[in-house]
KEKE-3310 file (N, C-alpha, C; in steps of 0.2 Angstrom, whole numbers, plus 5000, padded with zeros to 4 digits):
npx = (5004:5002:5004:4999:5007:5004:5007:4996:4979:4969:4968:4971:4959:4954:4943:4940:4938:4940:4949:4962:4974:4987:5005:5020:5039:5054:5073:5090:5106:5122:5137:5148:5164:5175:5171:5164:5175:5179:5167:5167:5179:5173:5165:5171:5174:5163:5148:5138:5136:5137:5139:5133:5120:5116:5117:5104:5095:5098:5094:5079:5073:5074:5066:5053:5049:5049:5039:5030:5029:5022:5008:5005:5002:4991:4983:4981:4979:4984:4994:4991:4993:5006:5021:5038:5050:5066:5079:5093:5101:5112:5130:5133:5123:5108:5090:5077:5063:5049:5031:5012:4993:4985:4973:4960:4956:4947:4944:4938:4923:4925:4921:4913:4919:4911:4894:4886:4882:4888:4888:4883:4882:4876:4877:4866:4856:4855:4842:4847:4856:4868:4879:4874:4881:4883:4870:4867:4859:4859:4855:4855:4865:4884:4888:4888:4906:4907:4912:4927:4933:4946:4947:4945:4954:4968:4982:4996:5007:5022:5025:5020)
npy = (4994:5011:5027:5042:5059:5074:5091:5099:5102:5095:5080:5083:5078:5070:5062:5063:5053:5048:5054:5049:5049:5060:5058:5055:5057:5055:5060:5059:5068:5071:5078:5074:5074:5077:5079:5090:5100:5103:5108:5120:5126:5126:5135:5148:5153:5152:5144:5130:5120:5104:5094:5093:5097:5083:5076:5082:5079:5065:5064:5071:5060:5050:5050:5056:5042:5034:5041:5033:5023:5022:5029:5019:5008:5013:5011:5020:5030:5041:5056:5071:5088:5091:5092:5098:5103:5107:5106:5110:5098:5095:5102:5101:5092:5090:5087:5083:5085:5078:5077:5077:5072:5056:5050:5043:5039:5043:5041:5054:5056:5057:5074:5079:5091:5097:5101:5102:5092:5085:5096:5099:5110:5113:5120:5128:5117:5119:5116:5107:5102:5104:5114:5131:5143:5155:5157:5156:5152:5162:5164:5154:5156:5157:5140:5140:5139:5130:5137:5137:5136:5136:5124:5116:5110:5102:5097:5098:5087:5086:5076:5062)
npz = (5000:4996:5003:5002:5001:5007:5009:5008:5019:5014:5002:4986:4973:4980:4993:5010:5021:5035:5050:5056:5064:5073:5064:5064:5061:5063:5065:5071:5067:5064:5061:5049:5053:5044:5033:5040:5041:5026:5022:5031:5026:5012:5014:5019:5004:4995:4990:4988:4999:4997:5004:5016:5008:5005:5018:5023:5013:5016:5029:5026:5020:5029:5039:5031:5030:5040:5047:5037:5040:5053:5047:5041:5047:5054:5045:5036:5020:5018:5021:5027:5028:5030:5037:5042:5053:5062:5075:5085:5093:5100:5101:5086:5082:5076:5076:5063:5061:5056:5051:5050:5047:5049:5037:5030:5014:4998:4981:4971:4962:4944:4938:4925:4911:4905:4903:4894:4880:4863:4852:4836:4821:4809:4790:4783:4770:4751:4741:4729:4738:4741:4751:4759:4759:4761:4767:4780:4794:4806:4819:4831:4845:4849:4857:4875:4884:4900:4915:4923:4938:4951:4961:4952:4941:4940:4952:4957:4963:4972:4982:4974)
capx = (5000:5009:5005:5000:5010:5001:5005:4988:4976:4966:4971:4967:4954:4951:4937:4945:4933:4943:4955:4966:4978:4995:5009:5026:5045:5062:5081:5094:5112:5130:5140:5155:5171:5182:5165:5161:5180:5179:5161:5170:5185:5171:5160:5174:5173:5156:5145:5133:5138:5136:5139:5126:5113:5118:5115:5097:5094:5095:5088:5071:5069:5074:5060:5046:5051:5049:5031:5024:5027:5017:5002:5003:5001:4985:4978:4980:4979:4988:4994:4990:4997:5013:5025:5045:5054:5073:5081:5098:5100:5120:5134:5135:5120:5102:5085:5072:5056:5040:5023:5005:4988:4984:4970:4959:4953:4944:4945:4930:4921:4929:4917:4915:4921:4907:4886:4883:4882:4891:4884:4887:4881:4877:4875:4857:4858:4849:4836:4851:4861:4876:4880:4873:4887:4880:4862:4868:4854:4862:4848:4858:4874:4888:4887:4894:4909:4906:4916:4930:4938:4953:4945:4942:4959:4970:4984:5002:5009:5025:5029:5019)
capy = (5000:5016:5031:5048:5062:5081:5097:5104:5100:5089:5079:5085:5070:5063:5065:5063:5051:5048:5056:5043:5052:5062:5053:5059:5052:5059:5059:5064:5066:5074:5081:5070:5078:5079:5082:5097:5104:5104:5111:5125:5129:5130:5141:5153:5154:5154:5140:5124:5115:5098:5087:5095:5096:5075:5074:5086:5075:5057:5066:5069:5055:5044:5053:5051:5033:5033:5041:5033:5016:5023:5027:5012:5003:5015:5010:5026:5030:5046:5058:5078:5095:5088:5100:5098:5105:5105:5108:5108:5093:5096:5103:5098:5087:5092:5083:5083:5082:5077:5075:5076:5069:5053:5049:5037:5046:5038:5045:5059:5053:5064:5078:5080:5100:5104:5100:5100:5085:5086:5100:5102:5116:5114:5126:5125:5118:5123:5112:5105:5097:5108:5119:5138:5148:5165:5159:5153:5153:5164:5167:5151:5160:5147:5137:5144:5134:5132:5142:5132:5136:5134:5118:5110:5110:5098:5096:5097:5083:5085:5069:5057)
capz = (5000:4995:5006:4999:5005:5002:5013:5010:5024:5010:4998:4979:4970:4985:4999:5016:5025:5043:5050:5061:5071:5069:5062:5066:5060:5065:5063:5072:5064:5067:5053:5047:5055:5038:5028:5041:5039:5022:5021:5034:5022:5006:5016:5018:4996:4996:4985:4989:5005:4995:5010:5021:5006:5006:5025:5025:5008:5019:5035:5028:5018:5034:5044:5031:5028:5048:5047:5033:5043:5056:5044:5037:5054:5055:5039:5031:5014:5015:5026:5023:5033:5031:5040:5043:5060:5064:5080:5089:5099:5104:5097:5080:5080:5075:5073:5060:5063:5048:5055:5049:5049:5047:5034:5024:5008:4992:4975:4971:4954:4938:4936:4917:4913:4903:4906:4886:4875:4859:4847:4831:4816:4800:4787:4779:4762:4746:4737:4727:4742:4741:4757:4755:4765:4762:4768:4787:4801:4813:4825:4837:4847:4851:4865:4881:4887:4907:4920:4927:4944:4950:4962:4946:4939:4941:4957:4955:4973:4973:4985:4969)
cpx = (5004:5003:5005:5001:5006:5003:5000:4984:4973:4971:4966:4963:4952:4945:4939:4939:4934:4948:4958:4969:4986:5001:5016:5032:5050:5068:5086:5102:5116:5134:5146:5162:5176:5174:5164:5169:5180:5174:5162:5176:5180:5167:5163:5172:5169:5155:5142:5138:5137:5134:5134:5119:5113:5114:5107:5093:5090:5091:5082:5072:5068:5068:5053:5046:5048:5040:5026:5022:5023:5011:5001:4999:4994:4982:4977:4982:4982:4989:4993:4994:5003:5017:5032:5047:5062:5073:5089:5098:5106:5124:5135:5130:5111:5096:5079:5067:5051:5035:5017:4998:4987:4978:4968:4955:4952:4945:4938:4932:4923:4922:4919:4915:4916:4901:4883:4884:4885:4887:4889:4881:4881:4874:4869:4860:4851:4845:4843:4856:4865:4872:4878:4878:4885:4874:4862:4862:4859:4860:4854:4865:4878:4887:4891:4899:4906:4913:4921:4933:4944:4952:4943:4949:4963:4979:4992:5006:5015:5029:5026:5017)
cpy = (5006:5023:5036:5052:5071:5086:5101:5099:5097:5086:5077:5079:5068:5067:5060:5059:5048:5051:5053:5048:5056:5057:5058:5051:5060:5057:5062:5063:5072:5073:5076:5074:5082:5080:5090:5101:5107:5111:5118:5130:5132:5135:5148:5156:5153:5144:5133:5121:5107:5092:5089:5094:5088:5073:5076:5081:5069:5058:5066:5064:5050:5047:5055:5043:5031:5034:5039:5025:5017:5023:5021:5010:5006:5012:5014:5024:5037:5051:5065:5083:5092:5094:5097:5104:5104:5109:5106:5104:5095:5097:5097:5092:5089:5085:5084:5080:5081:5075:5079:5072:5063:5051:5043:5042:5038:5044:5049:5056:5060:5066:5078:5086:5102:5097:5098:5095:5090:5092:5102:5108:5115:5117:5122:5123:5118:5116:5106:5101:5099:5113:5126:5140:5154:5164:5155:5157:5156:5166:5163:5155:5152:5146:5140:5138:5135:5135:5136:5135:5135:5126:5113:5107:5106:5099:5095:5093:5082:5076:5063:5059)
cpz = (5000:5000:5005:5004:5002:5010:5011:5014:5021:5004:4990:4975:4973:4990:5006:5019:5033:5043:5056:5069:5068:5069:5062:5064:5062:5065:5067:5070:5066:5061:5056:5050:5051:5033:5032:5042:5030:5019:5024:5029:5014:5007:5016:5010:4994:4991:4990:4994:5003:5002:5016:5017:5008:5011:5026:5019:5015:5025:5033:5023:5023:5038:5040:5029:5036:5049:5042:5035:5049:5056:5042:5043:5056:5050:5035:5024:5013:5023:5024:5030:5035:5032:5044:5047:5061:5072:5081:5093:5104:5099:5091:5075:5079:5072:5067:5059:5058:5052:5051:5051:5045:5042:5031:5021:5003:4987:4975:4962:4951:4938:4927:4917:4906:4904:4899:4883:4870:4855:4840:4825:4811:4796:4786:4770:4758:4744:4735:4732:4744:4747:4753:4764:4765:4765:4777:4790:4806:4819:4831:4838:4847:4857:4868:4883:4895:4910:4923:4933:4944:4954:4956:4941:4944:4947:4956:4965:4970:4978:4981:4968)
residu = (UNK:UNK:UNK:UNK:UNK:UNK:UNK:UNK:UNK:UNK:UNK:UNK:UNK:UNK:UNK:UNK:UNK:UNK:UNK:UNK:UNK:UNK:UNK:UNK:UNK:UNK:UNK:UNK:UNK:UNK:UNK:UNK:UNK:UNK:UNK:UNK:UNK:UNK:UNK:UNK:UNK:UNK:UNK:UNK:UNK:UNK:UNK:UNK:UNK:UNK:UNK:UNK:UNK:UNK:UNK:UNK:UNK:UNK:UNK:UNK:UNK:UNK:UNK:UNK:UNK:UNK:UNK:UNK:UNK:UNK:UNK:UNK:UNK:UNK:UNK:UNK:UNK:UNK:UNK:UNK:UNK:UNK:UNK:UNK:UNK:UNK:UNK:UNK:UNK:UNK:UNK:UNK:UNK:UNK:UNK:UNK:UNK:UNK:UNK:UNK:UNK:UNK:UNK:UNK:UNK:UNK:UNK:UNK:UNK:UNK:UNK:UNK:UNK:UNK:UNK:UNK:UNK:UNK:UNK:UNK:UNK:UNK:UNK:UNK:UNK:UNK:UNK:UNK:UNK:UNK:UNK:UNK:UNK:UNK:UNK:UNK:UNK:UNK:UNK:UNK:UNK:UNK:UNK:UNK:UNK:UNK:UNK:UNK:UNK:UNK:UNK:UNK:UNK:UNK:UNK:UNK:UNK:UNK:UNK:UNK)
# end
């Protein structure tokens, strides 16, 4: 069972029909001695601390790996209000914290984005059968497309 992951307090397609409990995972790590010299000497010369992103990299994915065996163990189907914490434990050593809400959610049935059936227009033709293009029935306007939202648009989830 895979586990959807959303920081909005819903999750987009779906209809949230329990909300379990909060689900919390955490890390705590201590920077490499010769990777935090090194990371000290480029910081002087400025540019990406690589070995730190590396560390903040394995840290949160070790702590949602940590909270999505939690949901599981609830039954969830996903977890929403996703929200990341750091702290200072002790010199040199900090935690990371990920937590949200537990959920079970079901898909919401596709709306169709327009109310009208297919329409189509044809000119009027003469006696003869052939098309009269100068002699159009213009009385009909064109159909209105319907109004779309931004709820009706589709949902960019970053964690799947």
């Amino acid at each position: 069972m895979t586990v959807q992951l959303s920081n909005l307090e819903h999750l987009p397609n779906y209809q949230i029909t329990e909300r379990l409990d909060v689900v919390y995972g955490s890390t705590v790590r201590s920077k490499h001695v010769g990777k935090d010299l090194f990371a000290g000497l480029k910081n002087i010369v400025g540019g990406e601390l690589t070995a730190y992103t590396e560390l903040l990299e394995e840290s949160r994915q070790e702590a949602i790996d940590r909270m999505v065996v939690k949901a599981e163990a609830l039954g969830a189907d996903a977890v929403v209000g996703l929200r990341f914490s750091t702290s200072s434990i002790a010199q040199g050593a900090s935690e990371l914290f990920v937590y949200g809400t537990a959920v079970k959610a079901v898909p919401m049935p596709q709306q169709p984005l327009s109310t009208h059936g297919p329409q189509s227009h044809q000119p009027p033709s003469n006696h003869s059968g052939h098309t009269d293009f100068n002699n159009q029935d213009n009385s009909q306007a064109a159909p209105q497309s319907p109004s779309t939202s931004a709820d009706d648009l589709p949902r960019f989830n970053p964690f799947g």
